[in-house]
N, C-alpha and C positions, 0 to 999 in steps of 0.2 A: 223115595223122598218126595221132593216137588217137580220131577220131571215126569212129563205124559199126563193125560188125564184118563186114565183106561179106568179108574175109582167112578168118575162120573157118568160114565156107560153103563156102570151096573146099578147105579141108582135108582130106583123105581119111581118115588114120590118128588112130584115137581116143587115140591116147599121141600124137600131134601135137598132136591138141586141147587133151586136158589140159596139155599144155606152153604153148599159147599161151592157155590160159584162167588157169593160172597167172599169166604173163608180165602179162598184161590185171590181174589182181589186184592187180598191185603199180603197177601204173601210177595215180599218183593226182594231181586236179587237172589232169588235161591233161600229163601231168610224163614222163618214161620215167624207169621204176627207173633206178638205179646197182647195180653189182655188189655192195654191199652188201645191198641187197634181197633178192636172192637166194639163198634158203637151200639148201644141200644136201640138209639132211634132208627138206626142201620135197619133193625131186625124186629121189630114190632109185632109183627103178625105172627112171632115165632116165642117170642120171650116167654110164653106162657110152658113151654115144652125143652126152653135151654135151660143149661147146666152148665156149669165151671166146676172142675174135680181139679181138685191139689193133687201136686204126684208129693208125698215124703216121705223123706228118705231116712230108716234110724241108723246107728250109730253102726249095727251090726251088718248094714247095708240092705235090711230087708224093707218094701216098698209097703206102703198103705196108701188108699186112695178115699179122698176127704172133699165130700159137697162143701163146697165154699159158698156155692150158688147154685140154687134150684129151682125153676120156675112155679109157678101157682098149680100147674097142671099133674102136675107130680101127685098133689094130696089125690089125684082120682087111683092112683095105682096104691098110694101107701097112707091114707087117711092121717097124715101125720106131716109135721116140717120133717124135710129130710135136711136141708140146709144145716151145715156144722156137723155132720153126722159120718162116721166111716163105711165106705161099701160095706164091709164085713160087721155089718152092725144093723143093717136092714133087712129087716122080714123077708129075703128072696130065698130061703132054704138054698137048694143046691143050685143057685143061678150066683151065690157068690163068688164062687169059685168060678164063672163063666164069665163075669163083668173081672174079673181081675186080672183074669186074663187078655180078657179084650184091650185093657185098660195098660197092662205091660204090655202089651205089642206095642202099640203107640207108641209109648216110649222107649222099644228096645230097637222096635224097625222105625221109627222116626217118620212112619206116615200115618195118612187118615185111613181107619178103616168102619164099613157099614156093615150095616146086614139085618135082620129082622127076626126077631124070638119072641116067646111069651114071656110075660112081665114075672113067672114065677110066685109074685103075690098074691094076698090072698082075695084082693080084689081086680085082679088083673086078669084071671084064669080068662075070662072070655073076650081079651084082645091081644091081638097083635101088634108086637111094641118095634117097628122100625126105628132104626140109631143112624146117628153116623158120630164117632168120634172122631177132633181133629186138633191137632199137636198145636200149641200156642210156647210162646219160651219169653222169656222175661229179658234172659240177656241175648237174644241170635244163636243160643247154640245148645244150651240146653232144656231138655221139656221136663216145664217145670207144672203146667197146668194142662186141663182139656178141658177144651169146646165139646160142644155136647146139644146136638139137639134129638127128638122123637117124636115121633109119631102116631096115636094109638086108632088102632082100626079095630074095632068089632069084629069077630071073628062071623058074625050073620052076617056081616055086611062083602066077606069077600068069600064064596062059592068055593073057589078055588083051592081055600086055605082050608075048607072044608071036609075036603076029601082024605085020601088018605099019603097027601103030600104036605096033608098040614102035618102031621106028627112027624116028621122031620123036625120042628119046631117045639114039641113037647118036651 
């Protein structure tokens, strides 16, 4: 949950850090912010790459995950508002099933988690989309929302990702 910071260790991108050093800031008491906590003018230089996803919950207790909020930066990956729209209703072929689950972890282990994949879209094939999700609660105890920011790096622009360590990623 919010003890240790071994999450921030593994971080790569220093506008990650600063997002989840922020995120960490507002965490207080052992508590996850609520979307109120989070300021926009906080995070300016990022807003164009954050997200707010709804966690809801139906009757039958089964979860869907809902852009509340989606930065500008998004139409490079999905030519389209994603804003108001369910994971499982976005052009990612079989990356929905991989955001949905990243997306239940958060809510089942109740921490932030990162990590770096391709955007599965059809315009995304040639970047690398760095994430980090991280738990926000409306009332202190349950997650009801996530924080959301990314990354997008060209795949020409990191060597590394180019080899055959990048398909790990595919």
């Amino acid at each position: 949950m919010l003890s240790g910071n071994a999450l921030r260790h593994q971080i790569i991108l220093p506008e990650q850090q600063r997002f989840y050093d922020y995120w960490r800031s507002k965490c207080k008491g052992g508590v996850f912010p609520s979307r109120h906590d989070i300021l926009p003018e906080d995070i300016v230089g990022q807003l164009t790459m954050t997200s707010l996803v709804d966690v809801e919950k139906n009757v039958d207790e089964t979860r869907r995950f809902k852009y509340r909020l989606a930065g500008t930066g998004f139409w490079n990956l999905y030519q389209d508002e994603i804003q108001g729209q369910y994971v499982d209703e976005l052009p990612l072929g079989d990356r929905c099933a991989y955001w949905d689950r990243i997306l239940g972890q958060v809510v089942d282990k109740r921490r932030p988690f990162a990590g770096v994949t391709r955007p599965g879209t059809p315009n995304g094939n040639h970047f690398a989309q760095f994430w980090i999700r991280l738990p926000l609660s409306d009332n202190g105890k349950d997650i009801d929302l996530i924080l959301g920011y990314d990354h997008l790096v060209k795949l020409s622009d990191m060597p590394t990702l180019q080899t055959a360590e990048a398909k790990k990623y595919a």
